[in-house]
N, C-alpha and C positions, 0 to 999 in steps of 0.2 A: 491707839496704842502704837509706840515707837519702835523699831526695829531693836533696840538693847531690851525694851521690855518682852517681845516677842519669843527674841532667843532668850531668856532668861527662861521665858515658860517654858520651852523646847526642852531647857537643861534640867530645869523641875519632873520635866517629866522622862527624860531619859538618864538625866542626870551629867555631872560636869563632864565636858569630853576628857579623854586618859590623857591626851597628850595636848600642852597650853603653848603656841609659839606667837612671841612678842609681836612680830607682824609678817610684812612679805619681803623686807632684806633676808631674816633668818628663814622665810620659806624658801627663799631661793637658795641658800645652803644647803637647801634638802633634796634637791634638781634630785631625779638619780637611785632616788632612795626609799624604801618602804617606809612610810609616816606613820602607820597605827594599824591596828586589828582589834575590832571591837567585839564585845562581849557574844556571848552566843543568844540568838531570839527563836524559841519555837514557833513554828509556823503551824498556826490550828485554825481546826476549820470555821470557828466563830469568824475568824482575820481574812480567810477566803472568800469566805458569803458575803462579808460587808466589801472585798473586793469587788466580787460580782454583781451586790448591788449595787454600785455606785458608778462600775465600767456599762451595764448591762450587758455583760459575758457570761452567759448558765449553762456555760457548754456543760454534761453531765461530768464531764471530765475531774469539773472542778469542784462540783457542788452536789453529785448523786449517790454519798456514800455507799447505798445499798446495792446501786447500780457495779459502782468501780470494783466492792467485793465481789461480784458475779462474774465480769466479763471486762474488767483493767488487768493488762501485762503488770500493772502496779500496783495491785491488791486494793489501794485504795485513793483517796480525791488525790488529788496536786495541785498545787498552785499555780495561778497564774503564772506566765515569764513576766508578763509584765506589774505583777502584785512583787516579784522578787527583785526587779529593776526599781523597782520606786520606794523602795526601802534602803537604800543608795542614800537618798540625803538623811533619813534617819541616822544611818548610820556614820554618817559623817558628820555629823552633828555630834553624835555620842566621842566620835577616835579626835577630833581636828576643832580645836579651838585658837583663832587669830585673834589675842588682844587686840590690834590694832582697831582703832575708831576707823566705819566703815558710813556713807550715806547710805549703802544697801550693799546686799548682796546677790547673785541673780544665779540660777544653774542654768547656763547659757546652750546645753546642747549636748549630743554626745556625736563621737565621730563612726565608732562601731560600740555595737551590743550584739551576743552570743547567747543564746541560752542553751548548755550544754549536754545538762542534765535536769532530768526533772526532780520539782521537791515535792515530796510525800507530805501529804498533813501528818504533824506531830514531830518531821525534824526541826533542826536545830542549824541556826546558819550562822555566818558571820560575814565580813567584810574585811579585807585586807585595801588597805590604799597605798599605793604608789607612784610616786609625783612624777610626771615626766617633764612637764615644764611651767615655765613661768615668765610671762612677758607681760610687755606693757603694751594697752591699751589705749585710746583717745578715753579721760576720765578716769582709767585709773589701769587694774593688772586681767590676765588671763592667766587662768591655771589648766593643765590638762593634768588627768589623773586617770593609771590603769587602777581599775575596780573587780578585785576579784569576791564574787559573793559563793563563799563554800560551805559546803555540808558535811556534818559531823559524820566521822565515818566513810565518808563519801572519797573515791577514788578521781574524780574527775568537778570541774568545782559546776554550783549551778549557773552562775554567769559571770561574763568577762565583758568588762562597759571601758571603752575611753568616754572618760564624761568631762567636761569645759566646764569652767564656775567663774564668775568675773566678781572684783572686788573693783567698789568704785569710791573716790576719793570720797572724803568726810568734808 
């Protein structure tokens, strides 16, 4: 399977990103600027447990509903920071679509990640993206991008990610 078939299924299944830009001349117009804020995603606990099965992370924290009722400051599970970080290229995938023909695309890194606040199973989060830069690379560009991922309702967001993405020539 090809990298256009790939993202096609990505988009199948979260669907076409909100915002389509031609390629990375017009990314770089964007230097500066908020790109997109994507739909809201509840966070439930079926989407935790497969987190922690998959990390093998069972802190009770995350996965002992019975438990977090009895004795969580937070009545109930939370999720991972790191199940709320990796939800990041989802979401960017759903806000940030580059026509531009690409050989691949790579999430190259993050420079800091924050998790601020914690999310309760059963909120609602979203993503806000904001470009900080855009340079060239040997083979092709680098993008940094502040990642705010907030919660409905919420006074303070649940994480703040500089995340790096490289786009390499076709």
């Amino acid at each position: 399977m090809g990298l256009e078939e790939i993202i096609l299924d990505i988009y199948a299944e979260v669907g076409m990103p909100l915002r389509e830009i031609e390629g990375i001349e017009e990314l770089r117009t964007l230097v500066g600027s908020e790109v997109g804020v994507s739909d809201w995603l509840e966070i439930t606990q079926e989407r935790i447990n497969a987190f922690a099965e998959a990390t093998n992370d069972f802190q009770w924290i995350h996965v002992d509903v019975e438990r977090c009722k009895r004795e969580s400051p937070f009545g109930t599970t939370i999720a991972h920071g790191y199940l709320t970080m990796s939800l990041i290229s989802q979401f960017s995938y759903a806000v940030i679509g580059v026509k531009q023909k690409f050989a691949m695309t790579i999430n190259y890194g993050c420079n800091k990640v924050r998790f601020i606040s914690p999310v309760k199973c059963g909120a609602r989060i979203r993503s806000r993206h904001q470009l900080l830069e855009v340079s060239d690379v040997e083979g092709g560009w680098q993008t940094r991008w502040n990642v705010t991922i907030e919660m409905e309702g919420g006074q303070k967001p649940a994480c703040v990610a500089e995340t790096i993405g490289r786009f390499y020539r076709a």
